[in-house]
C-alpha positions in Angstrom: 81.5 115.6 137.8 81.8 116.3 134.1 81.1 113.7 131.3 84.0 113.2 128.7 82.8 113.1 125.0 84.8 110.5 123.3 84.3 110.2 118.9 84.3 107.4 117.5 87.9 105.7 116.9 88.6 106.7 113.0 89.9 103.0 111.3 91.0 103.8 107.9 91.3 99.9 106.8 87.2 99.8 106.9 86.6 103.0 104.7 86.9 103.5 101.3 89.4 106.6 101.2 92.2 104.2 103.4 91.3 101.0 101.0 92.0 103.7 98.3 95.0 105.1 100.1 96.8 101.7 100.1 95.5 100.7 96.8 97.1 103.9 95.2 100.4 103.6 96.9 100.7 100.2 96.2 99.8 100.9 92.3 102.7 104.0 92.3 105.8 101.8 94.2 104.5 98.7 91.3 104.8 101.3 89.0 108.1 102.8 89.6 109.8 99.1 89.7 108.5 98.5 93.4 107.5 94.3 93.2 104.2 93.6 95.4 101.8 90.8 95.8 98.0 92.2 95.7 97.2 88.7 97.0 100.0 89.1 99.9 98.4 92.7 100.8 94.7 91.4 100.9 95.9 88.7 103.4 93.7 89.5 106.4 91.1 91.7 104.3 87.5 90.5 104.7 86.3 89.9 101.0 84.5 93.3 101.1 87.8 94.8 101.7 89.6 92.9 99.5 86.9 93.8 96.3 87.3 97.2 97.2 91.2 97.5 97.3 91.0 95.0 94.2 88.5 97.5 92.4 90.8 100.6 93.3 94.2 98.6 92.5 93.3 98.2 88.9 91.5 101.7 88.5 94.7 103.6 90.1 97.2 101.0 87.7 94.5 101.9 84.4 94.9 105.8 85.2 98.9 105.1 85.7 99.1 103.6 82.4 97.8 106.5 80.5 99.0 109.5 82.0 101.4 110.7 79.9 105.2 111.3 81.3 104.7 108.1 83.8 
C-alpha cells in the first residue's frame, strides 16, 4: 500500500505576502476613487492580522502618494 504525501494547506490570510496582497489592492481601488472601510476589511482579523494589514495599508497608500503620474 503506498503512503500519500499531503503539504501543508497554503492560507494566505495568516502570511504576510496575502495580508500585503489585500493591503495593496485595497490601497490601489482607494486610490483610483474605489471607497473602502479598513475597519470593515479587518472585521474577522485577529489583532496580529489586523496590525499587519494596518502597517501595509498605510505603507502601500504613503508609496501611492508619491509616485509620480498616480
Amino acid at each position: 500500500m503506498e503512503k500519500s504525501v499531503q503539504g501543508l494547506r497554503f492560507d494566505s490570510a495568516t502570511t504576510f505576502t496575502g495580508l500585503d496582497f489585500i493591503a495593496r489592492s485595497v490601497a490601489v481601488m482607494s486610490h483610483n476613487g474605489t471607497p473602502l472601510s479598513p475597519d470593515a476589511i479587518c472585521g474577522n482579523m485577529t489583532p496580529e492580522q489586523k496590525a499587519i494589514f494596518l502597517s501595509r495599508l498605510a505603507f502601500h497608500q504613503d508609496r501611492l502618494k508619491t509616485q509620480p503620474g498616480r
